[in-house]
C-alpha positions in Angstrom: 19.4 17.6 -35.9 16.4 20.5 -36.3 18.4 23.1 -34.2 16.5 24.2 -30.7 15.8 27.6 -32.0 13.7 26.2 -35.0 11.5 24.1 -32.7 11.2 27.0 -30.2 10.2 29.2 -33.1 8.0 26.3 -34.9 5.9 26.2 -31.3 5.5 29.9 -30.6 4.1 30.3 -34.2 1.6 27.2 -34.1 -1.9 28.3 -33.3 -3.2 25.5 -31.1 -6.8 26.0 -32.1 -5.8 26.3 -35.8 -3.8 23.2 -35.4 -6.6 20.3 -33.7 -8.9 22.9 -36.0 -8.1 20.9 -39.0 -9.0 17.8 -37.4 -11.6 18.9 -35.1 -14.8 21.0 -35.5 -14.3 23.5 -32.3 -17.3 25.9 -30.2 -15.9 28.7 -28.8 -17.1 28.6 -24.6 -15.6 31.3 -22.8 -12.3 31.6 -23.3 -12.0 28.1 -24.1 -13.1 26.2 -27.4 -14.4 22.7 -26.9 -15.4 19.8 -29.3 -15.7 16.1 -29.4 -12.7 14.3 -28.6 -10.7 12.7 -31.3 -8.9 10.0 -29.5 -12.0 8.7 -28.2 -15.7 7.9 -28.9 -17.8 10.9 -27.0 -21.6 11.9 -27.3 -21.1 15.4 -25.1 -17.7 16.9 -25.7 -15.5 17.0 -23.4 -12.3 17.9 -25.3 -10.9 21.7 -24.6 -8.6 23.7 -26.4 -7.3 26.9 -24.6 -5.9 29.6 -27.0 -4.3 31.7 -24.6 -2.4 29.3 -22.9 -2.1 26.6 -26.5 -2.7 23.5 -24.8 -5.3 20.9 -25.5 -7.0 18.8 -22.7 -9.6 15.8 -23.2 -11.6 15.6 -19.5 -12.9 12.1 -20.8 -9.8 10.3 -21.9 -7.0 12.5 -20.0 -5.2 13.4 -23.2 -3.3 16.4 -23.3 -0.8 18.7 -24.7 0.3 21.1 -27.3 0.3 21.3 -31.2 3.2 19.3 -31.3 1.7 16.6 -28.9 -1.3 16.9 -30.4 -0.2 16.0 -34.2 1.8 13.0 -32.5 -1.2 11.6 -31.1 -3.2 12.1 -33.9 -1.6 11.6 -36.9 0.8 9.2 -34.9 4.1 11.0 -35.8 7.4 10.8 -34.2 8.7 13.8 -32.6 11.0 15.0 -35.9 8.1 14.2 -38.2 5.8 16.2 -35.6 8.0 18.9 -36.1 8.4 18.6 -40.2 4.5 18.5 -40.1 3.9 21.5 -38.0 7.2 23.2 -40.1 5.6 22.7 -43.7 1.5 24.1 -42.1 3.8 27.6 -41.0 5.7 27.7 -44.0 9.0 28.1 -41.3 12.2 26.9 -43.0 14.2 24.0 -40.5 17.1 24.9 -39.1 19.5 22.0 -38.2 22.0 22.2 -36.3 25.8 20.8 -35.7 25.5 17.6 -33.3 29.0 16.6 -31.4 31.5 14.0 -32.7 29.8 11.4 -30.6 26.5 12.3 -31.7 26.9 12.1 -35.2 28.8 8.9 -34.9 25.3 7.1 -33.2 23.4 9.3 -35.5 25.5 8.2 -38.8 25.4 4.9 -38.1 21.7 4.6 -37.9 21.0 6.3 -40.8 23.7 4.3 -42.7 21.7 1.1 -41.9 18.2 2.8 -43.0 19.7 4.3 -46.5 21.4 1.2 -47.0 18.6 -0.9 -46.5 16.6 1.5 -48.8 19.6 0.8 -51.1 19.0 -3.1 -51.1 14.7 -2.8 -51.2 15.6 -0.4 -54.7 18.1 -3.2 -55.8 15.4 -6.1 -55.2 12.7 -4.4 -56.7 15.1 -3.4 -60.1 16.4 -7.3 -60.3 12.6 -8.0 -59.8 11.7 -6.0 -62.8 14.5 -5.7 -65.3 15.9 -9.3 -65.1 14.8 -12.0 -66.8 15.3 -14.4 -63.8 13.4 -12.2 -61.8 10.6 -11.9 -64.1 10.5 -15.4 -64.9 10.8 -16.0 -61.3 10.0 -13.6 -59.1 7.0 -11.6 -60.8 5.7 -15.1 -62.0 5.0 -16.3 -58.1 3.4 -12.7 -57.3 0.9 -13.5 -60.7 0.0 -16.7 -59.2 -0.5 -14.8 -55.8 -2.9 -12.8 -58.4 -1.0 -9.7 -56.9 -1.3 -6.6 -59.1 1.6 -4.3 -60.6 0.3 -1.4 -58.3 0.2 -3.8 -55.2 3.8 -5.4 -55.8 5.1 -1.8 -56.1 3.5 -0.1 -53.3 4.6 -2.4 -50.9 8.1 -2.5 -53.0 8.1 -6.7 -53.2 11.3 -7.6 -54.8 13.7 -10.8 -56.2 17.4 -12.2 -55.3 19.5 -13.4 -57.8 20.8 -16.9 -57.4 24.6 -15.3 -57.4 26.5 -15.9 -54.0 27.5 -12.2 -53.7 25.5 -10.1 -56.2 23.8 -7.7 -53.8 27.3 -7.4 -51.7 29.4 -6.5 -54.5 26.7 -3.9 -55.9 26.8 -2.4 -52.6 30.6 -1.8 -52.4 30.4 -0.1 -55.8 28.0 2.1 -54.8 30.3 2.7 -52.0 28.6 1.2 -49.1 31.2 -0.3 -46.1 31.0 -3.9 -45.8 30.6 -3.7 -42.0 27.3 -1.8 -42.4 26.4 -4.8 -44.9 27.1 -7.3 -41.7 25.2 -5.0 -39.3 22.1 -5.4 -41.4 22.5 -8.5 -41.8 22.4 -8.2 -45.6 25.7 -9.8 -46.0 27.4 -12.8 -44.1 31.3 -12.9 -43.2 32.6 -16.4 -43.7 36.7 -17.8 -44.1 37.4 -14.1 -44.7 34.4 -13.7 -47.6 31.4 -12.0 -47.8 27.9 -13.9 -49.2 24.7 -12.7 -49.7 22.3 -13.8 -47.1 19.2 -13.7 -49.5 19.3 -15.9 -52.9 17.0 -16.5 -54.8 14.3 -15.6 -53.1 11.1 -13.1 -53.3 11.5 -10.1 -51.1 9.3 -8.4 -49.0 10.6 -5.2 -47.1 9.3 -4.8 -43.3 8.8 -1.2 -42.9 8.8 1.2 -40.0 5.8 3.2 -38.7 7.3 6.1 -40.4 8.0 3.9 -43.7 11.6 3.3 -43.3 12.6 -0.3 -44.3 14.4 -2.2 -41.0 15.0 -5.5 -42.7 13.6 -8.1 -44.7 11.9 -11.4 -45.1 12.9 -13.6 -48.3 10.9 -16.8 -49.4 12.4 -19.6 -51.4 11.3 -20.6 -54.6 12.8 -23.8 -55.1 12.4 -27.2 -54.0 15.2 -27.6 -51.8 14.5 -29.8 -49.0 17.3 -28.0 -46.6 16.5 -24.5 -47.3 14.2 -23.0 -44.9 10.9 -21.6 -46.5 11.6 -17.7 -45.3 14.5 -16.0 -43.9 14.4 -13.1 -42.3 16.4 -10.2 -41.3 18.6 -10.7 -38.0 18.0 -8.0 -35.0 20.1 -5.3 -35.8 20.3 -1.8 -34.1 17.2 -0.8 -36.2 15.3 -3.6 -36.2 13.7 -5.6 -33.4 11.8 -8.0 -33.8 9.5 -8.0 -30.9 8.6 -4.7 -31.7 7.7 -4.6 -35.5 4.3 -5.7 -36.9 4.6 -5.9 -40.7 2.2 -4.0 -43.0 1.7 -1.1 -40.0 2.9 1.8 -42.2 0.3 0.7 -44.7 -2.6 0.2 -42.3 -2.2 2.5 -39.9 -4.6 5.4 -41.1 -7.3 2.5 -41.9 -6.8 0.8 -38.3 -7.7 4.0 -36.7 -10.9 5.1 -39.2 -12.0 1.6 -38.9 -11.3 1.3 -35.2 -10.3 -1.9 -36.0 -6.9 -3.7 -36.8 -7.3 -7.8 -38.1 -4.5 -9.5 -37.4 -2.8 -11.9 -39.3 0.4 -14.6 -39.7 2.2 -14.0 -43.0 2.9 -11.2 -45.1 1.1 -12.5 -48.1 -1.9 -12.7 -45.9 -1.3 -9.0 -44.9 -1.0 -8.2 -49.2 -4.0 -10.1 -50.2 -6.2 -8.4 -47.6 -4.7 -4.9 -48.0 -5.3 -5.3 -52.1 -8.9 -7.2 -51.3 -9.9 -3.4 -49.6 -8.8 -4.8 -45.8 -6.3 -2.2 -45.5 -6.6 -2.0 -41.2 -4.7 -5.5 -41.4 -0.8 -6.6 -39.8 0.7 -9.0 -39.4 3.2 -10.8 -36.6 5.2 -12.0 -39.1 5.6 -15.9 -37.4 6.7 -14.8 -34.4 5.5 -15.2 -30.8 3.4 -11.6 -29.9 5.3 -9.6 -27.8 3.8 -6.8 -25.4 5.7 -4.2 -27.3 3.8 -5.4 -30.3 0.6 -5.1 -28.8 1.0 -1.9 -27.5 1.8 -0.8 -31.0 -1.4 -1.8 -31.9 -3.1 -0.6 -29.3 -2.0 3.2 -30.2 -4.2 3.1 -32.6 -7.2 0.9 -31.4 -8.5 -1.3 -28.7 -10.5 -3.7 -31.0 -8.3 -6.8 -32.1 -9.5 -9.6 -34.7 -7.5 -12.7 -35.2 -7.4 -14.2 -38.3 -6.9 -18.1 -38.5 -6.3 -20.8 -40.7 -7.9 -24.2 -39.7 -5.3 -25.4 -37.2 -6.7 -26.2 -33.8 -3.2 -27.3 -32.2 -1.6 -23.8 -33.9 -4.6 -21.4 -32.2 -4.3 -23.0 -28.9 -0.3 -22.2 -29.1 -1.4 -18.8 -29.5 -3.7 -18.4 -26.3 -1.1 -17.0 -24.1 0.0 -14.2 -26.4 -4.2 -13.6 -27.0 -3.9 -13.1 -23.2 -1.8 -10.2 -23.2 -4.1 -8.1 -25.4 -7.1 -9.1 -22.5 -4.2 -8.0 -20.2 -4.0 -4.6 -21.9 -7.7 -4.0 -21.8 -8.4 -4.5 -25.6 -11.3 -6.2 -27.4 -10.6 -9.7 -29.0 -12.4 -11.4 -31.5 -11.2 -14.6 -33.6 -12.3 -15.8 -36.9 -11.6 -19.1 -37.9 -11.0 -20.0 -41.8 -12.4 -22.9 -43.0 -10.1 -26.5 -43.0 -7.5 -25.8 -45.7 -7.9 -21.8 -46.1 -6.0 -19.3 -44.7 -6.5 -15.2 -45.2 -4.6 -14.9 -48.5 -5.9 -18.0 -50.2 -9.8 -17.2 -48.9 -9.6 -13.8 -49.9 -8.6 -14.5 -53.5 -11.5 -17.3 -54.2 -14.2 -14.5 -52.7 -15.8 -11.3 -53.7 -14.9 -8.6 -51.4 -18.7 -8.5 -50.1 -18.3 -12.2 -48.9 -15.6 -11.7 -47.1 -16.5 -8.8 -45.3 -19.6 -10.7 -44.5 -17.7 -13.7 -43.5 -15.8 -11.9 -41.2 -18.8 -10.3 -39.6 -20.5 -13.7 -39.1 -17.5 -15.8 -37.5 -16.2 -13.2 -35.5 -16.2 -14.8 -32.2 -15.0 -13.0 -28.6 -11.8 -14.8 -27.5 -13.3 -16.2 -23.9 -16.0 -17.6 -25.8 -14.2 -19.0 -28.2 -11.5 -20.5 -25.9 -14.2 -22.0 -23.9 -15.6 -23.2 -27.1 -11.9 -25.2 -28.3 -11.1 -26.3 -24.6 -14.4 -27.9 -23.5 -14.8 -29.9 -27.2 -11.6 -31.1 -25.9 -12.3 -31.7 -22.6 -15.7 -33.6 -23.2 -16.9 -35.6 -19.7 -13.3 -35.9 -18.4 -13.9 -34.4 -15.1 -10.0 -33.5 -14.9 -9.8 -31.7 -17.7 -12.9 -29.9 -17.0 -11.2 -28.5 -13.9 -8.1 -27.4 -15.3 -10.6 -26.2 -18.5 -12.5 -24.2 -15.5 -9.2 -22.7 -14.0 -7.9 -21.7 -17.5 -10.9 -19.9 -18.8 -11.2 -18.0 -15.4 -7.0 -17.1 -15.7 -7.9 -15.2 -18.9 -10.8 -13.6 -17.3 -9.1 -12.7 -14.7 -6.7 -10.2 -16.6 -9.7 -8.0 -17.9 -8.7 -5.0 -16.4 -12.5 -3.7 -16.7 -15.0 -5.2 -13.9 -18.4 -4.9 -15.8 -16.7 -7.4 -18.6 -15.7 -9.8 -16.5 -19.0 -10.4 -14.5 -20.5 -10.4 -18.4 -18.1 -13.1 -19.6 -18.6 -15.1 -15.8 -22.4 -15.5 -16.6 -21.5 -16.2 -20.7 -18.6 -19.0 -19.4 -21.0 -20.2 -16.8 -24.1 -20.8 -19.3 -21.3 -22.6 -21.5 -20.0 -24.5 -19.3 -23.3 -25.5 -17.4 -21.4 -24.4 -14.3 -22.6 -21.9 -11.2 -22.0 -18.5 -11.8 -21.3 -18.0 -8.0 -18.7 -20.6 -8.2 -16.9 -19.2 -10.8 -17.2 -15.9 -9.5 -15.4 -17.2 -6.2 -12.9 -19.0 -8.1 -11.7 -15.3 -10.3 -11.8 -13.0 -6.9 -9.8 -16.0 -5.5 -7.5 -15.3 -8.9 -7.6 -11.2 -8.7 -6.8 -11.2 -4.7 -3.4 -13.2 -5.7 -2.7 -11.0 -8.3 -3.5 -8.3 -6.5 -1.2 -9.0 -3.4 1.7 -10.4 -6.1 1.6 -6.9 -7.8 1.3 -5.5 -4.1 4.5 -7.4 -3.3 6.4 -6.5 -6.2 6.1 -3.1 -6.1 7.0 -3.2 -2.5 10.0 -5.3 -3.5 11.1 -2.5 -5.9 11.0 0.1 -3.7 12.3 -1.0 -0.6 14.6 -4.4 -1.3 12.6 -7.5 0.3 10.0 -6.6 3.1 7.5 -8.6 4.7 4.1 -10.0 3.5 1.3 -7.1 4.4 -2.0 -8.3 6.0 -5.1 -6.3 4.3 -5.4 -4.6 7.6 -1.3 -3.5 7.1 -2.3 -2.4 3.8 -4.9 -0.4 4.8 -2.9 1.6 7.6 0.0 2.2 5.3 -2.4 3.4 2.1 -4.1 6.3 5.0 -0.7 8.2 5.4 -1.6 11.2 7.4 1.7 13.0 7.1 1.6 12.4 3.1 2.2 16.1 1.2 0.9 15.3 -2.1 -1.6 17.8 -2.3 0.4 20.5 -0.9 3.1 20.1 -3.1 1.1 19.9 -6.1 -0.8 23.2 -4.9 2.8 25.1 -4.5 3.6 24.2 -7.9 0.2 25.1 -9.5 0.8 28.2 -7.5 4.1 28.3 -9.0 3.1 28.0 -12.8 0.1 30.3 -12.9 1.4 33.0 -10.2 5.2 33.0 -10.4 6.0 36.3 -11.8 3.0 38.0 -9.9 3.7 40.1 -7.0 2.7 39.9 -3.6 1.6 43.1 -1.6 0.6 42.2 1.5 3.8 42.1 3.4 2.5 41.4 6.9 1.3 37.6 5.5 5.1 37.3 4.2 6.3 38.4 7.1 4.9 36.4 9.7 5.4 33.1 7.2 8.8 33.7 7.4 9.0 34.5 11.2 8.1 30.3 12.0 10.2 29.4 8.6 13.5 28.1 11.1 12.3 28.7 14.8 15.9 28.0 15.8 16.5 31.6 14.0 14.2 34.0 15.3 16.1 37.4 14.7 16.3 36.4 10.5 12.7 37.5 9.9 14.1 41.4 10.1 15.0 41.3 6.8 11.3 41.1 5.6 11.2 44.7 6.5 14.1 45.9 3.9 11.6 44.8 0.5 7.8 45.5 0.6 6.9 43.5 -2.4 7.8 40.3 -3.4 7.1 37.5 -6.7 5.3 34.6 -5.7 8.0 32.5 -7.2 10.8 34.2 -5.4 8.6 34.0 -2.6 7.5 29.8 -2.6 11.2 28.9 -3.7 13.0 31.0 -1.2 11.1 29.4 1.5 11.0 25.7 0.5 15.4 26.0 -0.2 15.8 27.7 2.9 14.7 24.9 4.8 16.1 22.5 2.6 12.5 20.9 2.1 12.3 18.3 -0.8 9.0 17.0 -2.3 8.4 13.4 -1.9 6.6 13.3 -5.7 9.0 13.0 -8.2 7.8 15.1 -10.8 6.9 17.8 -9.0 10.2 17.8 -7.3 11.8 18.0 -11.1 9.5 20.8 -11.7 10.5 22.4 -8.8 14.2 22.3 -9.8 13.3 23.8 -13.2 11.8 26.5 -11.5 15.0 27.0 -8.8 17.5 26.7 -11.9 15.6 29.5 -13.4 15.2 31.8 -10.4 19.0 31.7 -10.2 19.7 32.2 -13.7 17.7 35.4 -12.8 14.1 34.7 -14.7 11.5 32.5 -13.1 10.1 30.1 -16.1 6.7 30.6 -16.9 3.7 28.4 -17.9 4.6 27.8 -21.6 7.8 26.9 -20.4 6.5 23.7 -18.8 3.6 23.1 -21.4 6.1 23.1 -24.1 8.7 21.1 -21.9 10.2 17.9 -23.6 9.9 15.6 -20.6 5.5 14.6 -21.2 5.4 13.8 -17.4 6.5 17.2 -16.5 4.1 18.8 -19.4 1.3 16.9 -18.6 1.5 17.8 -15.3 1.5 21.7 -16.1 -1.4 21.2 -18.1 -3.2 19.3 -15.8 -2.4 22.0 -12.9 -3.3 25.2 -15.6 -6.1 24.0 -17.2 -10.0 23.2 -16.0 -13.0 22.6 -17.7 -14.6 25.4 -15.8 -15.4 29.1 -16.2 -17.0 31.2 -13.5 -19.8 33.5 -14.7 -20.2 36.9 -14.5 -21.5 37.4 -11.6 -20.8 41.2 -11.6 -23.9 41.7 -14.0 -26.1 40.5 -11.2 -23.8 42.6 -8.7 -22.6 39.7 -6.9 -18.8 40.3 -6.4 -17.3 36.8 -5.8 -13.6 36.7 -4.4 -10.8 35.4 -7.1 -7.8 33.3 -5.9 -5.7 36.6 -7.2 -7.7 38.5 -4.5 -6.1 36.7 -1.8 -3.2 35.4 -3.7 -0.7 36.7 -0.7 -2.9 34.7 1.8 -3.3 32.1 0.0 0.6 31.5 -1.2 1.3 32.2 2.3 -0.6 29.5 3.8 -0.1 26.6 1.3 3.8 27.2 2.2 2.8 26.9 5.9 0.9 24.0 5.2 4.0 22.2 3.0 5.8 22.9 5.7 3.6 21.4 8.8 3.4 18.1 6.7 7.0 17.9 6.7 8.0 19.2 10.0 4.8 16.3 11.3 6.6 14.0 9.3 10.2 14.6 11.1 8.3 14.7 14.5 7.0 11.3 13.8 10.3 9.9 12.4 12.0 10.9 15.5 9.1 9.6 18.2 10.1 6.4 16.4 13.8 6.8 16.4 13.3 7.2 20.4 11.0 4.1 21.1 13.9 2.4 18.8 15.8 2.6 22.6 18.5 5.2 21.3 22.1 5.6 22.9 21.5 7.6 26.4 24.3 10.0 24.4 21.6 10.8 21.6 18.7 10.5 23.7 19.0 14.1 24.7 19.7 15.7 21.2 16.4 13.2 20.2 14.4 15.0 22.7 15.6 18.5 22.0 15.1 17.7 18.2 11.5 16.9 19.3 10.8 20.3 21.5 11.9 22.6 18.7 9.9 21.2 15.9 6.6 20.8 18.7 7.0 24.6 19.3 7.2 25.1 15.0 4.3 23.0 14.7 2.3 25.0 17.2 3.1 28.2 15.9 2.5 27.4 11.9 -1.0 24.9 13.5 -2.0 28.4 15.2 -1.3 30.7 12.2 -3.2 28.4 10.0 -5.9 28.4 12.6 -5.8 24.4 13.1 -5.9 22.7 16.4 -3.1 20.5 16.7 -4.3 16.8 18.2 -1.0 14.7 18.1 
């Protein structure tokens, strides 16, 4: 593992305007630098990059972070290759370090599987290429497939001996364990042998994002009527399924210049388009889509084209996965290939100018086009016509953008010959119940079962007046941009800590003994004192961080958070640290405007008095409700005196702050 230190040092050394630099063309504003955003289209910029502080943030799309988030977005790198990348830029030598005996066990393991799948892709491809049955073979189907050398190599096709055992035995020679053979699923245990799941077959490798190969699929040759066509790799602890889209290491870089990913069934399909000069193109590889699949996609655009042969009854098995990418806001088109073609054998018959123009003309948007299949099959029937009306306005419905669904309401409704107000009734029918069944859920998630809410109920619940979102997130911006500054005005301290615990009025003497103060001392002290929590997670985590810190005698500072590994927690920072505005100099015109700084011990002062009336109205309430609750008459008094003590706190922070207290 890249040791801690080599990371730290990799990120101090990285220039964030050096690093997006080399992808984006920057203007220097202020002390900012701004451009157009990469991750999404923009006429005015609205993408900033901060020197002093080496963060990124896009105001349009919310994207933020450091280099090292910043190449993982871009370039769509995992976190080690993030690191490798910004490594070789610096010229900084890795570092890895020792990992424990557990660790390297997990770690082993997985890596076993990956080299010895690399193993078994090299051993495919040499049987493919130095044996006479798999040139006779093998290399003869990928001719007919009119696959060139430089295609069957760069996506490292291969060919399987007939032999029972000839890849499992070369694998124990070279050394490899026969249980990592079973894990992969390369080998199958059987009356105490070991056979080769793949004979005779031609091999295609399914690669990771990164290029690693996770498993295989093999496709018979033969004529056996028992065989099944393809076999693929079992699910193993590095490979899933659900989650892989073969051809994605190939096509990612085109998917995201093209803004545009076709996807197809099989991975000859995927071949023939990638060699035909369709390089943004995946494939499912047979399987049902999967949301983790589509959210793959989805990293790198939000424009989808479905590729099909001519089978009606296969496309309408398919709507329900199509539905999911309308579910995750994405664009879908379908094209539809002639009766008896599919992608691999349309592309091979036409010049690469017809099919680009075929796929320009036929590209269809999915609600059109499944209003399209579903109403030639519904014809007159009025029945079918309903449930055709119910279905098409189901898919709508999952849109998560308003303006396209009122456009494809009027498009359905001029197809359909059918009122636009009455299918516009029909989907607001459809979003309320979704809206209430997501309402539900979530309520069921946090709470166990509770009751159905009326709109009204809603309504009440969403105006919380005692919620302390804001003032926790202002204590922790104060927190990150202050937290080593001092504060000098001792009488704002002072009193702040005088209403801190009323139940403790001679404590605030100590104020006397220190004039100055840190603003993070300051904020913490207070807030653990009390024992006040923060009800928003994150900022409660940051919080911690910053309380670990203090006691370890150093109170962490921005870069701390901005480089931290959780995103939440470094989003967060740069969200609070960074805004797209400057203020001028007004000094030049002598206008002498106020800074935060100016006032800082007023202002951290009072935003710890406001924390702290939130919470203390918040108990107040809790306990007003614990008394109409009819309490035992033995509680009743501690109830009330619970009640007059935080009244008289309440008062006292309401009058410091200057507020008139109505409840």
């Amino acid at each position: 593992m890249i040791s801690p230190l080599t990371i730290q040092n990799i990120l101090d050394t990285s220039r964030i305007e050096e690093v997006v630099g080399d992808f984006v063309s920057l203007k220097k504003r202020g002390s900012s630098m701004i451009g157009l955003c990469p991750f999404h289209n923009e006429k005015t910029p609205s993408f900033h990059v901060s020197p002093a502080k080496g963060i990124f943030k896009c105001f349009g799309c919310g994207k933020a972070g450091n280099s090292l988030k910043f190449i993982m977005e871009h370039e769509h790198f995992t976190y080690p290759e993030a690191i490798r990348f910004l490594a070789n830029k610096y010229k900084i030598e890795i570092e890895e370090k020792e990992v424990s005996p557990e660790e390297k066990i997990v770690i082993d393991e997985r890596e076993s599987l990956y080299v010895l799948n690399q193993f078994a892709a090299n051993y495919f491809m040499k049987i493919l290429h130095e044996t006479e049955e798999g040139k006779a073979v093998g290399i003869s189907y990928f001719k007919e497939r009119e696959f060139t050398t430089e295609t069957i190599k760069k996506f490292q096709l291969g060919f399987s001996l007939e032999k029972w055992d000839d890849l499992t035995l070369e694998a124990q020679k070279q050394g490899y364990k026969v249980e990592y053979l079973e894990k992969t699923g390369l080998s199958i245990s059987k009356d105490s042998r070991h056979y080769d799941r793949f004979r005779s077959r031609v091999m295609f490798p399914i690669h990771s994002l990164s290029g690693r190969v996770l498993g295989f699929g093999g496709r018979i040759l033969g004529s056996e009527k028992t065989a099944a066509k393809y076999v693929n790799s079992p699910e193993s602890e590095i490979y899933h399924k659900g989650s892989t889209l073969y051809g994605i290491h190939f096509s990612r870089n085109s998917i995201v210049s093209k803004d545009e990913c076709f996807l197809v069934e099989g991975y000859t399909d995927v071949i023939s388009l990638h060699q035909a000069g369709f390089e943004n193109v995946v494939a499912s590889s047979g399987t049902a889509l999967t949301a983790e699949q589509i959210k793959q996609i989805k990293r790198f655009t939000s424009n989808i084209t479905i590729l099909y042969d001519g089978d009606e009854a296969g496309i309408k098995a398919s709507f329900r996965g199509i539905d999911m990418f309308l579910e995750q806001g994405m664009n879908v088109k379908i094209v539809l290939f002639p009766d008896g073609e599919d992608p691999d054998s349309y592309v091979r018959k036409h010049r690469q100018i017809e099919v680009k123009e075929f796929l320009a003309v036929n590209a269809v948007n999915f609600i059109l086009f499944k209003t399209r299949i579903l109403l030639n099959e519904a014809k007159n029937d009025p029945i079918k016509r309903t449930l055709l009306i119910k279905e098409i306005v189901n898919s709508i419905a999952l849109m998560p953008d308003a303006i396209s669904r009122n456009v494809y309401v009027k498009e359905c409704s001029s197809l359909m010959n059918i009122a636009e107000q009455s299918l516009m009734n029909e989907l607001n029918k459809l979003l309320r119940r979704n809206f209430d069944k997501k309402t539900t859920e979530k309520s069921s998630e946090a709470a166990g079962e509770m009751p159905e809410l009326s709109i009204e109920q809603e309504s009440q619940i969403s105006l919380d007046v005692f919620d302390s979102e804001s003032q926790e997130r202002n204590l922790i911006r104060l927190l990150l941009i202050y937290g080593n500054i001092e504060i000098e005005d001792d009488k704002e301290r002072k009193k702040a800590i005088e209403v801190a615990d009323p139940e403790q009025e001679g404590e605030s003497g100590n104020a006397k003994e220190k004039e100055k103060l840190e603003v993070g001392k300051f904020i913490i002290g207070e807030i653990v004192h009390d024992e006040i929590s923060f009800s928003n997670p994150v900022y409660q985590k940051m919080f911690n961080l910053f309380n670990t810190g203090l006691s370890e005698g150093i109170i962490p500072d921005d870069q701390h958070f901005i480089n931290y590994p959780a995103e939440d927690v470094a989003i967060v920072a740069i969200d609070l640290i960074h805004s797209p505005y400057t203020l001028s100099n007004w000094e030049n015109k002598k206008i002498y405007v106020k800074l935060e700084r100016d006032v800082l011990a007023t202002e951290v002062t009072e935003s710890v008095l406001a924390f702290k009336l939130k919470k203390i109205e918040r108990t107040i309430s809790d306990a007003t409700n614990e008394l109409k609750s009819n309490p035992p008459e033995s509680e009743l008094d501690k109830i009330l005196q619970k009640i007059r003590i935080l009244n008289g706190a309440r008062n006292q922070i309401a009058e410091r702050l200057g507020r008139t207290v109505l409840r």
